[in-house]
N, C-alpha and C positions, 0 to 999 in steps of 0.2 A: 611576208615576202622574203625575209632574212632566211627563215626554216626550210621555205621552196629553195631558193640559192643552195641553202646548202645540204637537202635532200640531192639534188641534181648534182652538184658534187660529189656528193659520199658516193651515191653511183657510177660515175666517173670516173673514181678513183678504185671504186670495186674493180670496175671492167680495166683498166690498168692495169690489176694484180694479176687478174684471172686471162688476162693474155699473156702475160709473160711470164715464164720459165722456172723462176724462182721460187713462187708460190707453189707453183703442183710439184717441185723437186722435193720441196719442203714438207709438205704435209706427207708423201710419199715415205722419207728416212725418218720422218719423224712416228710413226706407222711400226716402222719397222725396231728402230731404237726404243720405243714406249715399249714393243712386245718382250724384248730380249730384257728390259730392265725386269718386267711386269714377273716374266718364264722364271728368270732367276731369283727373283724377290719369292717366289711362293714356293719354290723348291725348298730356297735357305728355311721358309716360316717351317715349312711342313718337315723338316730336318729338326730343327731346334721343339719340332713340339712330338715329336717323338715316332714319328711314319715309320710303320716296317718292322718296330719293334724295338727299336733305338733310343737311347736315356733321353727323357724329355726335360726341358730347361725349367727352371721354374716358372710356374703361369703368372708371378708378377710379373715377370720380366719383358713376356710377349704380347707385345706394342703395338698394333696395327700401323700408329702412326710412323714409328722407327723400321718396323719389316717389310709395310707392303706398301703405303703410301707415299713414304719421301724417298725409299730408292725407285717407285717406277715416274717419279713426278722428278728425278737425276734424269731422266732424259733430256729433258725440255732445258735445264741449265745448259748441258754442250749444244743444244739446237739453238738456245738465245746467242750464247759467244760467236757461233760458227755459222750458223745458218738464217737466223731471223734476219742481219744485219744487212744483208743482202736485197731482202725483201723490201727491208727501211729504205736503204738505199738509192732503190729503182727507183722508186715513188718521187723523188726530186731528181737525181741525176737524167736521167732517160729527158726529162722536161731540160733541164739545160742542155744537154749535148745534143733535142735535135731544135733547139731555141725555140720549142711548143708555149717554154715560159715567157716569153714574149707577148703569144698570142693571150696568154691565160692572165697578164698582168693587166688587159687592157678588156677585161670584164666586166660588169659593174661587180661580181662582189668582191670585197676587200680581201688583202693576202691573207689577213687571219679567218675569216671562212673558211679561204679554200685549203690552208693548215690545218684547222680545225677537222676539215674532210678528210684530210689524209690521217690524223690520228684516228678516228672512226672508221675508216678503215681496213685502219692495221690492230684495231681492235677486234673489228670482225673476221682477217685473218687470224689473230690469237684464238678468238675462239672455236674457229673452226678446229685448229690444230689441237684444241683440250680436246677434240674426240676421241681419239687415242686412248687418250688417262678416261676419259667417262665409261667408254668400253671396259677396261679393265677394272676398274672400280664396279662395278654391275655385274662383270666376271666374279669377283672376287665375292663378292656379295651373295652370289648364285652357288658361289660352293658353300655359303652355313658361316663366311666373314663376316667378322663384324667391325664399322666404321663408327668412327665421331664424328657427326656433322660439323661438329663448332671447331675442330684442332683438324679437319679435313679442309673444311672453307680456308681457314685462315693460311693455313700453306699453300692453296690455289691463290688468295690473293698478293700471298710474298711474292710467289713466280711470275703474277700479274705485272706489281710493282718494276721487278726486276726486268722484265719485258717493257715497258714503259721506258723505264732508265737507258737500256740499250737502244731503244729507237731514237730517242729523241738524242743520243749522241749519233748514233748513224746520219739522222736528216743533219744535223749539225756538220759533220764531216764532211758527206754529199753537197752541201751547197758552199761550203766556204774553199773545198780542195778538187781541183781540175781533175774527171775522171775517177768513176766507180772505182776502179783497182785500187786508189792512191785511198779513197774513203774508208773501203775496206780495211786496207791496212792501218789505218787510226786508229779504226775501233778495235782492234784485237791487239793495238799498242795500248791501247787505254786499257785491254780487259790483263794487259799481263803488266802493267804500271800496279795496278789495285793489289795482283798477286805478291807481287813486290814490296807493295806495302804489308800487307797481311804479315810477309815472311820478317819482314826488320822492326813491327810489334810487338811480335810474339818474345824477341829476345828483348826492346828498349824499353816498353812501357811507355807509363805516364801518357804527354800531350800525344805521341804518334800512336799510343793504342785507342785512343779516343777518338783518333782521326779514323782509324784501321774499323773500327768496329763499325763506320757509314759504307764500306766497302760492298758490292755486292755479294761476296762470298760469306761475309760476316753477316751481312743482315738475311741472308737466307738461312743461318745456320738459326738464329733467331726464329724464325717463321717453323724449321727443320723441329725444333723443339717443343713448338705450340706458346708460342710467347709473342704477344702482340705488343709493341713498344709502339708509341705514339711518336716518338722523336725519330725513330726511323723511320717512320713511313713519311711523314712530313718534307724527312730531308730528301730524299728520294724521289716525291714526288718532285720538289723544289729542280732539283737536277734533272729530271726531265723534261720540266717545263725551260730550265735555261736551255737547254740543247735546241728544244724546238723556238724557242724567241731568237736565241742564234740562227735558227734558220730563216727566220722572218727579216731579221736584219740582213742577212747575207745575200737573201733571193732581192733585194730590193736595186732593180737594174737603175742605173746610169748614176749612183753614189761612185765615191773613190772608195778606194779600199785601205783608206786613211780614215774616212768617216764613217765604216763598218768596222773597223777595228776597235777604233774609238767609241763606239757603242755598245759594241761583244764586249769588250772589256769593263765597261760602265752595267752593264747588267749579271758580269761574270763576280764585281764588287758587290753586289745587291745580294746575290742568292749567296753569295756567301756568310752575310752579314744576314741575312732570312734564316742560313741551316745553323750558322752558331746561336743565334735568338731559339729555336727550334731543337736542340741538343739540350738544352737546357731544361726541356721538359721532362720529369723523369717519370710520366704516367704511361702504367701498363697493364696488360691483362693476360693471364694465365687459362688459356680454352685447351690447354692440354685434359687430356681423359682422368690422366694418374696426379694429375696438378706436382707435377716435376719442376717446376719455375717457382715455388712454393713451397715456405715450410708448413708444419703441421698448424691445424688452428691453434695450439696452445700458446706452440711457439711465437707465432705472428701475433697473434693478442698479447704475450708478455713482449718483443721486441716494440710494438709495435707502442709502446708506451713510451719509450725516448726520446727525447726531444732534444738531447744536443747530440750534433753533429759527431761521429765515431768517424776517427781516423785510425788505419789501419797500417800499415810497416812490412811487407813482404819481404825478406831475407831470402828468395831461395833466384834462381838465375831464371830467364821465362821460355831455357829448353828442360826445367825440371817436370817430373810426371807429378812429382807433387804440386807444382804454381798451376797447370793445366785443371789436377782434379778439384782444386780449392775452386777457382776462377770457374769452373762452368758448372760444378754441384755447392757451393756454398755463396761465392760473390752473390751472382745473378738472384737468389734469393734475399740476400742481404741487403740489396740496391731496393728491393720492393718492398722489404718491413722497414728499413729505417730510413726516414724523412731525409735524412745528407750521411750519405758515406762518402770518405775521400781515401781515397788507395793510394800507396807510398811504394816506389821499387827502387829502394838502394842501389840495388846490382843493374839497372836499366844501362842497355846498351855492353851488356860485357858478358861472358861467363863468367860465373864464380861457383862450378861445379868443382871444381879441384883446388880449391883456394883455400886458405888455414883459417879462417874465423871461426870465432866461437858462438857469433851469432845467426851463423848459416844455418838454415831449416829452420828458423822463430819466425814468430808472426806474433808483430804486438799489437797491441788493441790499445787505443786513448780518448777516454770522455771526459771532457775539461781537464780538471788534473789528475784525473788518475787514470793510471797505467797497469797493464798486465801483457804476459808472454804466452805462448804456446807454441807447442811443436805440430799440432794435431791440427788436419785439414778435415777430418769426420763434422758431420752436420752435427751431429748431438752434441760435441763435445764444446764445439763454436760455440752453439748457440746458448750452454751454458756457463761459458767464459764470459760473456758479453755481459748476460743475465748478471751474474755476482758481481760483473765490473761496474753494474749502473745499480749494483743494490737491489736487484728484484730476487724473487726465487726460483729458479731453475724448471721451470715448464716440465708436463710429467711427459715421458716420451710415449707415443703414440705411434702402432703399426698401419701402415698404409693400406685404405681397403678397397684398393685397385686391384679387381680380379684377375687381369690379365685374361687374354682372348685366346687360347694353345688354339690350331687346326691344322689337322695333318691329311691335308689334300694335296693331290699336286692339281697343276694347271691344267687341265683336261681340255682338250679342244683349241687353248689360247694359241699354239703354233700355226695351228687352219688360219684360227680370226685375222692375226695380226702378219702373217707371212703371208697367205694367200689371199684372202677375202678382201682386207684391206690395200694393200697394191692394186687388186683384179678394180677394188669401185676408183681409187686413181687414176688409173688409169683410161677406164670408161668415162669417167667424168670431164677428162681431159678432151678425151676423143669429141666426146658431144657437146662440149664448149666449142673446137674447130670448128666441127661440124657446120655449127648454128653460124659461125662468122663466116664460113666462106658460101653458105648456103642462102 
């Protein structure tokens, strides 16, 4: 009886999407933004691998995953900040403001049913609008590309996540603040709170870059990589789920809003106390093609022998190009071979670009009691500092036998696909949705 309930919901809450405005505007720019990320992503590939008779780039370097799949899958991030929210939105406010929630409270099924129908839903709008990205990935495919199914999935399911994340602050806002407009703008205070965060990490370290790295721009740069973290998807999902129990609490008519506060905040204590338990996991996995989140097997087998905790000492400020190259080509590897690393930023919270120390640009290394320094952010050279500081032998270095994918096509036909064809069946679709409701 429960699955009928909420069969008959889900539908429901379909034909709620698909009458109103926001969904077909949606899929519509979303159409159109996929194409132009999709047009430019294959020109830049086909430039860099050498079209026309122009120096081609090295073929290790050319990525499908970095060239063609995460700038045209950059669309759908400006669609989730600016456009999905709206979508979220409708699905609860339209029910309050014309008091349909009323009628829909006095159902038999329960509010988390018909919750539960509105994320199903807005699932199944999500997927409509991955058309776009399937189109172009089939395009791309069709010209002689070549994809990674495992580092391809896994950044569809960051964008997932991250869609997830936004809705269920969207329903959150919609039902606790008077008026779509007033929702809206939450969520795009939320989404430039997170950027805010991102930007006073980047220079403080420590506890705020820890916090910085559950952000949605962070955790997509994660997914952007081919690096599946267990601790970020958890917490994420964690945060969506509070958004939407916020909205259960909230929709719950003839409470005060003393004793909806009192319980948003009683459950805003929990997920919190769930994502720092959940942060704590440090298990990940590496579906990248070139295994780039990864050092080499030798190295990973010698590091991967340590057993006390490496703490580490960064001397440099965290607007230096050197604390960026260390932190996304050596850290993130480093977090995966050794069982506890703990990172140190002396300079957190200050520049100390122009400043007189003599320790500026070290980086020391401490396993129990011994200690070592270096100036040197390179992988090889890391990894053999570490090695001599724990008394192993220096791993032999090993060349990377990631072919790299060069193809020097351009996008042929993709401006028809995704400027014409696609609008033309939006549009039609729309039409014939009318249609059928006024007929």
């Amino acid at each position: 009886m429960r699955s009928r309930e909420l069969g008959v919901f889900v539908r429901k809450e379909l034909a709620e999407l698909a009458a109103g405005r926001a969904l077909w505007l949606l899929l519509l720019l979303i159409g159109l933004l996929t194409g132009q990320s999709f047009i430019s992503a294959v020109n830049a590939y086909a430039e860099a691998s050498g079209i026309g008779g122009g120096p081609a780039a090295l073929a290790q370097g050319l990525s499908p995953l970095d060239g063609i799949v995460s700038p045209t899958l950059g669309a759908y991030d400006l669609a989730i900040m600016l456009l999905f929210p709206f979508v979220a939105i409708r699905l609860v406010a339209a029910e309050k403001t014309s008091d349909a929630l009323k009628l829909m409270l006095q159902f038999p099924a329960t509010l988390a049913t018909q919750l539960v129908a509105k994320v199903i839903a807005l699932l199944v709008a999500w997927l409509v609008a991955l058309l776009p990205f399937g189109i172009a990935m089939a395009m791309w495919l069709a010209y002689g590309g070549h994809l990674d199914a495992a580092e391809t999935l896994n950044l569809v399911a960051g964008y997932t996540l991250r869609f997830l994340l936004t809705a269920g602050i969207a329903a959150a806002a919609a039902a606790s603040m008077p008026g779509a407009a007033n929702a809206a703008i939450a969520v795009l205070g939320f989404t430039i709170g997170t950027w805010a965060l991102d930007f006073l990490a980047a220079s403080h370290g420590g506890l705020l870059e820890t916090i910085a790295s559950f952000t949605p721009a962070a955790t997509l740069r994660n997914f952007e990589h081919g690096l599946f973290r267990v601790d970020v998807t958890l917490v994420m999902l964690l945060v969506a789920a509070l958004g939407f129990v916020i909205t259960a609490i909230w929709l719950q008519l003839g409470r005060t809003n003393s004793w909806r506060a009192m319980r948003a905040v009683a459950a805003i204590v929990i997920a919190i106390a769930l994502a720092a338990a959940a942060s704590m996991i440090h298990t990940s996995a590496d579906v990248s093609a070139n295994r780039r989140n990864s050092f080499s097997p030798a190295a990973q087998q010698t590091l991967g022998r340590i057993t006390e905790p490496l703490t580490i000492t960064i001397f440099m400020a965290g607007e230096d190009p050197r604390m960026n190259d260390f932190q996304r080509n050596v850290l993130v590897k480093l977090r995966r071979a050794i069982p506890q690393v703990d990172v140190e930023y002396p300079y957190a919270g200050r520049s100390a670009l122009f400043e007189e120390d003599q320790h500026y640009g070290e980086i020391h290394y401490r396993l129990g009691t011994k200690k070592t320094a270096s100036r040197s952010t390179t992988e090889e050279i890391v990894v053999e500092t570490i090695a001599t500081l724990a008394g192993l032998p220096a791993p032999a270095v090993t060349e990377s036998t990631y072919p790299g994918y060069p193809l020097a096509k351009r996008p042929a036909g993709a401006a028809i696909v995704f400027y014409l064809l696609w609008p033309a069946a939006i549009i039609a679709a729309r039409a014939i949705r009318r249609s059928r409701r006024t007929g």
